[in-house]
N, C-alpha and C positions, 0 to 999 in steps of 0.2 A: 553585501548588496546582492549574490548571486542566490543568495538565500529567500529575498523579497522575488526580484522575478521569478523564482520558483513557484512561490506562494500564491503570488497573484496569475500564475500562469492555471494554474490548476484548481485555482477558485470557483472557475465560471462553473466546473463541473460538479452537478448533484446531483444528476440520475439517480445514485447507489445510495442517497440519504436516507430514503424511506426503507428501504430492507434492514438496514444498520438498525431506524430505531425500532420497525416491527418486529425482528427476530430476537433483539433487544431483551423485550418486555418479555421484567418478571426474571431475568437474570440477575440483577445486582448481587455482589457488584462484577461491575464488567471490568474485565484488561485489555488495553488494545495495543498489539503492538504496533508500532510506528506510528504514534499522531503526529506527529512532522509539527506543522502550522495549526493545525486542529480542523482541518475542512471537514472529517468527520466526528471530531471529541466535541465540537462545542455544539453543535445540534445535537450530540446524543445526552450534554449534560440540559441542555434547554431543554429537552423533553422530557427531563426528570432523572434520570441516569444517572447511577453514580461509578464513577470511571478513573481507572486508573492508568496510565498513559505511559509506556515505558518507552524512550528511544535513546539510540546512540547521538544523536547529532543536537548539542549543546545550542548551537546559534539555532537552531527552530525552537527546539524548547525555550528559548529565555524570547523568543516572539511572542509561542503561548502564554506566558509567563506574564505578557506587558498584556495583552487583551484579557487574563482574565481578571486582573485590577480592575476593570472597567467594569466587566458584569456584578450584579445584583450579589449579596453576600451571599445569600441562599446557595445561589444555583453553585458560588467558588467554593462552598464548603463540599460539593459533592464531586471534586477532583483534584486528583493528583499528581504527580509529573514526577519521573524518574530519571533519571540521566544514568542507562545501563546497557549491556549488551541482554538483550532476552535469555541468553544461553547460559549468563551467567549468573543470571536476575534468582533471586532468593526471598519471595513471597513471604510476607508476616501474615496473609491469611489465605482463605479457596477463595475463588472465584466461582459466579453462578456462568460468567459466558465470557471466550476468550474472542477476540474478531483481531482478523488480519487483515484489513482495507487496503486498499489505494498497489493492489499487485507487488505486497512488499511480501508474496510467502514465496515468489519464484525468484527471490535474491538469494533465497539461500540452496546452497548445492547438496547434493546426494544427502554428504554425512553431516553437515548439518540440519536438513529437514529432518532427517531421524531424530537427530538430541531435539529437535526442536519440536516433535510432536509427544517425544517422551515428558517434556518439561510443561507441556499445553496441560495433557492429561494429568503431572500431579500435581496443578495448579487448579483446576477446576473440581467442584464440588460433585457429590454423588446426583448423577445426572444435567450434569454441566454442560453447556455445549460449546464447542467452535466454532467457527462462520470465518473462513477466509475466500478472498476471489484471489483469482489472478491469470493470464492473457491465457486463450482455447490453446493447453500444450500439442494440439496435433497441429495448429498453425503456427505455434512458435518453433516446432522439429521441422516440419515444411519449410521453411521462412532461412532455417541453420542450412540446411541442404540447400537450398535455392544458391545459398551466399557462397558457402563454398565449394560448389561448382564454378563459379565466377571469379576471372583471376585481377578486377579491380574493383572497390568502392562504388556503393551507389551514392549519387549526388544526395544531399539532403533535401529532401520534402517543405515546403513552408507549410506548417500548421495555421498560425494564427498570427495575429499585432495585439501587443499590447502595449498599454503606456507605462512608461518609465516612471516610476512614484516620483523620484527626486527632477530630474530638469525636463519629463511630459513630454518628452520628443519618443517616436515609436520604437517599439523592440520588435524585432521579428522572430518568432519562435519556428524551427526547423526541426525536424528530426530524422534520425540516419543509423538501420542498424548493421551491424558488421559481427563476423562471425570471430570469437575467440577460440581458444581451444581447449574450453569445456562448454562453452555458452552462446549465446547472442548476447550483444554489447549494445548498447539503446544509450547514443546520443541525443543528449538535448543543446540545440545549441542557440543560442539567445544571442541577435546583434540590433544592438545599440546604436541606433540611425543621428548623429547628428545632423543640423541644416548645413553644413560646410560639407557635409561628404565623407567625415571620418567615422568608421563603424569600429565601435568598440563590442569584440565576439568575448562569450562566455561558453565553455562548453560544460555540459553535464553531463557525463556516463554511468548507466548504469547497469549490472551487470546479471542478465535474467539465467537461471539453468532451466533447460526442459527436459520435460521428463514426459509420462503420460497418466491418462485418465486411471488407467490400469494399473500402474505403480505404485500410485499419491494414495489410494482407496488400500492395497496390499500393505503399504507404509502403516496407514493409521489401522487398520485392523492390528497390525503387530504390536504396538503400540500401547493398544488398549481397547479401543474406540469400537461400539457394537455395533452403531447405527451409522452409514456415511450416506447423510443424501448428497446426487451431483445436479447440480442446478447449470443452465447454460445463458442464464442473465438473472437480472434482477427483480422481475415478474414473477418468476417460479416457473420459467420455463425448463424443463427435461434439458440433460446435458445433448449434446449431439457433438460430432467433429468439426458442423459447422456454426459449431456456438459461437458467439463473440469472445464470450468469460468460459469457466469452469470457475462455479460458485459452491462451495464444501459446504455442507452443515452436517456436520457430527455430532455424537452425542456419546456421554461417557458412559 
């Protein structure tokens, strides 16, 4: 069930849809790592895309799994679904364009982002490209410092309500980050309003590393990568420190 509030928490957002399938086109076939629920795979297969979907987490894939029954044959023949760790994932062919969506390239830390951009590069075709987002790292270092300076917890934030699929009574989505020690830890925590009064909490942590503008661009040159543009949203805005995102697009 923590799987569904997840899903539906992060449905409402599609800002990032339209970058996904402009920078898209003309790459097939794409990889993407992490489609979770598919909030980005299934717009980019409805728009002609053919995609192949690698994640660790078995109960979101077998969600994708039930909605693409649903769709049209066409469109199910043009994706895939993997149940793998990326790092360990072993391609039967190149890819035209890899994309890291939804801020899953700041999960991984120092020495994995390396294997992880070494394996992007021999995954993608002669002149392949990348496209990962994920949270402005001068705000996410700022944000580590803030925290631990501070010798208690910040309360959690209320984000949003949503409704509970199964008995419709509200969730309240919160979030709350906390300093690890390598990272920021980004709770999500999800409570279940009944009308008596009893709140049933869910929490979700996830676990970001920062790093910088500086580093991530020095990573993927080593790597391979000729071309790094830094993008600072989803317009094509120029990177700055006070960008929302740092949005990559590479090119092999």
């Amino acid at each position: 069930m923590i799987s569904d509030l997840i899903r539906i928490h992060h449905a409402a957002y599609k800002d990032d849809i339209p970058f996904w399938i402009s920078c898209t086109e003309g790459l097939d076939p794409i990889l993407e790592i992490g489609p979770g629920h598919g909030r980005v795979t299934l717009p980019l297969v409805k728009a002609g895309r053919i995609v192949v979907g690698v994640d660790r987490d078995n109960e979101s894939l077998a969600y994708l799994e039930r909605i693409l029954e649903k769709i049209d044959d066409q469109s199910r023949q043009r994706i895939s679904l993997i149940q793998a760790d990326i790092l360990d994932f072993q391609p039967e062919i190149q890819f035209g364009g890899v994309i890291i969506p939804c801020n899953t390239y700041s999960t991984f830390n120092s020495e994995d982002r390396s294997r992880l951009h070494k394996k992007v590069f021999s995954c993608l075709k002669e002149r392949g490209s990348l496209l990962a987002s994920l949270p402005n790292p001068k705000r996410m270092e700022e944000i580590l410092t803030e925290l631990r300076g501070i010798d208690q917890e910040e309360s959690p934030a209320l984000e949003t309500v949503i409704t509970h699929p199964e008995t419709g009574f509200p969730v309240q989505v919160s979030s709350r980050l906390r300093a690890s020690s390598e990272g920021l830890l980004w709770d999500w925590i999800y409570d279940h309003l009944y009308p008596d009064g009893l709140v049933e909490r869910n929490l979700v942590t996830v676990e970001h590393f920062p790093t910088t503008q500086k580093s991530i661009v020095a990573e993927l040159g080593e790597a391979g990568f000729s071309d790094v543009l830094c993008l600072g949203d989803y317009s094509g805005t120029s990177y700055s420190t006070s960008s929302p995102y740092l949005v990559l697009v590479c090119q092999k």
